[in-house]
C-alpha positions in Angstrom: 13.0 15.7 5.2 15.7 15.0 3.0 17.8 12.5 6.1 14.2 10.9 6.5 14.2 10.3 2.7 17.5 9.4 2.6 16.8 6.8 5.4 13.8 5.5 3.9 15.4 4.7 0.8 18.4 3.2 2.0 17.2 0.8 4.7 13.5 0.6 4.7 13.2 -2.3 6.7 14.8 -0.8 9.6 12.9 2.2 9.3 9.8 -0.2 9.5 11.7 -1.4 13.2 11.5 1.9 14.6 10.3 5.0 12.8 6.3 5.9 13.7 6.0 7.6 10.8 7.5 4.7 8.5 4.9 2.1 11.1 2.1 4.4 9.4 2.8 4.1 6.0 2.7 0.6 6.1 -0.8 0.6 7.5 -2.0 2.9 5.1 -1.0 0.8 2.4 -2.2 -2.2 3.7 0.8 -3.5 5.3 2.7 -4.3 1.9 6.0 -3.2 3.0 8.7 -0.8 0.9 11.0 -3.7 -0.8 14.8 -2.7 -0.1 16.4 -1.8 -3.8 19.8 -1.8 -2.3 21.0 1.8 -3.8 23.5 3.3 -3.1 24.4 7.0 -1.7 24.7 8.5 -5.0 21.3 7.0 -6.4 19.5 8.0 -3.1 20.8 11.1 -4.1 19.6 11.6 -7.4 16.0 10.4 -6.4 15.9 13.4 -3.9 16.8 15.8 -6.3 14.3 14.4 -8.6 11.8 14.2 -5.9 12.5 18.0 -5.3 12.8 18.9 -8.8 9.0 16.6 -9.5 7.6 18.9 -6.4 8.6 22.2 -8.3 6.8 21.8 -11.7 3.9 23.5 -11.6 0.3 21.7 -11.6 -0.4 19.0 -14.0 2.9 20.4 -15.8 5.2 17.1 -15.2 1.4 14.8 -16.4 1.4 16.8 -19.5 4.8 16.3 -20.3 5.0 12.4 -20.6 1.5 12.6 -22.2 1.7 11.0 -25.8 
């Protein structure tokens, strides 16, 4: 969700404290943690609507595009 993103992105190492699904992540990727980039609300914004914007192109559409 969005508030999970939002989370994520603002404070991962407390996510990494308490959240099961932020615990699994960090297993699956060999337990190299998210490093904190310290952004603020307005950048954790922008990367949502990027992220939803990303998850809207259609197939291979967004690989083609930065192809050069």
């Amino acid at each position: 969700s969005d508030a999970w993103l939002a989370r994520w992105l603002k404070e991962p190492e407390k996510m990494l404290e308490t959240d099961a699904d932020a615990k699994a992540m960090l297993k699956e990727y060999n337990n190299i943690p998210m490093p904190n980039q310290n952004l603020g609300d307005a950048e954790i914004k922008q990367y949502i609507q990027y992220f939803h914007w990303i998850d809207a192109q259609p197939a291979g559409a967004a690989k083609a595009a930065g192809a050069h």
